[in-house]
N, C-alpha and C positions, 0 to 999 in steps of 0.2 A: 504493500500500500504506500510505504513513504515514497518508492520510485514512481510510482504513479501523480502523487502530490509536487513530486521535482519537476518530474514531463510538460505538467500544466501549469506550472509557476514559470520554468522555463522560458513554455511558449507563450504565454501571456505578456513575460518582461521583453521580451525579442518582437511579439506584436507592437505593445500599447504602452509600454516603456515603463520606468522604473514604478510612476506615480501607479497604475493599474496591478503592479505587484505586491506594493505593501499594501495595496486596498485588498487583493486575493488574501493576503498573509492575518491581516486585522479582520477580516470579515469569518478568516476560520477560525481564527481562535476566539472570537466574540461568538458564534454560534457554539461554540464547544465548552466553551465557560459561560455559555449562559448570558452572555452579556449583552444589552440588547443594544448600547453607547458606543460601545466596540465594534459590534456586526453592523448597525446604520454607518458611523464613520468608514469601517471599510468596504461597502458597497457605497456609497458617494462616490469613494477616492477611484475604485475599480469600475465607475461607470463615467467619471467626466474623462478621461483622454478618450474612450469613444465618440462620445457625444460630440468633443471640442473637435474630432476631427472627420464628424460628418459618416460615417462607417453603419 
């Protein structure tokens, strides 16, 4: 499973650049700890480089 988690952090940081990684990285561990401050902020951060570039 953790290679799996690398693969799609990976391709996500090589797509939509560093800011959509740590929003991948804060959005899992806000959902895994329950945290719901944590998982909103890292879906924000993992969804504006799409947004800002039209995708």
């Amino acid at each position: 499973m953790p290679l799996i988690a690398l693969v799609v952090e990976q391709y996500i940081q090589t797509r939509f650049g560093l800011t959509a990684a740590l929003g991948l990285a804060l959005l899992t561990v806000g959902v895994k700890s329950e945290n719901a401050a944590c998982a909103g902020i890292g879906g924000v951060l993992l969804l504006s480089p799409a947004l800002a570039s039209g995708r």
